[in-house]
N, C-alpha and C positions, 0 to 999 in steps of 0.2 A: 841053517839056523836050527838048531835045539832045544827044543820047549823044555822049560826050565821044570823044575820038579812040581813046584805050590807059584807056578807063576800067575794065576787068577789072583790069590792071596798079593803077591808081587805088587801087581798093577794098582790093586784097591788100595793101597800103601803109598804108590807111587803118583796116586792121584789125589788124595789126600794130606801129602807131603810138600806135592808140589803145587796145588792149589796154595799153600799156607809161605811156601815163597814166594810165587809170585806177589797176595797178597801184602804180606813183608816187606817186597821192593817197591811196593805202589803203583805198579804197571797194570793189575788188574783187579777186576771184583767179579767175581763167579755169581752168579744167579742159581736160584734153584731151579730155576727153566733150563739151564746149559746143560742140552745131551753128554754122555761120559766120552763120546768121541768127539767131541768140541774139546769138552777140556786135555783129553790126552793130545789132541792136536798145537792146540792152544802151549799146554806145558813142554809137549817136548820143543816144539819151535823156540819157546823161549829160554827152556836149557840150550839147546846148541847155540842160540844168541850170546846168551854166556859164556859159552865157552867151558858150561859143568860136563857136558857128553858130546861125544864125537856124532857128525851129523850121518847120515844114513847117506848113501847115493840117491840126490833126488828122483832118477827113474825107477829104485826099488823104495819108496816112500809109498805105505799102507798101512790102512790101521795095524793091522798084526804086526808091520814092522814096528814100527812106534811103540805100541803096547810091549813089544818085546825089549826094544830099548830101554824105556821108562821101569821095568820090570829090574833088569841088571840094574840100572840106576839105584831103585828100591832097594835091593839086595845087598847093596851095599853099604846105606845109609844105615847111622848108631840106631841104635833100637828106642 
């Protein structure tokens, strides 16, 4: 796995993005209490529920992998 160039930047996009889906679809309401690794747990499960990203192998499923998915995710998303 290749750490992306501005992947910190990435994630903070990608948690922010995808707070504001989820929200959107109605399946969830973020607290200002939700640690940032709840919600990148939280977001990426419910992207690959979707069917937006491809799921990780549950035996390598870890923050860093997550945050690294959510990251390409971000990168990809219109500006």
């Amino acid at each position: 796995m290749k750490k992306l160039k501005n992947e910190k930047e990435l994630v903070k996009k990608a948690i922010t993005a995808g707070m504001k889906y989820g929200e959107e679809r109605g399946v969830v309401e973020f607290e200002p209490t939700d640690s940032a690794s709840e919600k990148i747990e939280y977001i990426y499960r419910l992207l690959v529920h979707d069917k937006v990203i491809q799921p990780i192998p549950e035996d390598q499923v870890s923050q860093v992998t997550m945050k690294h998915k959510l990251a390409i995710w971000a990168s990809k998303l219109k500006k």
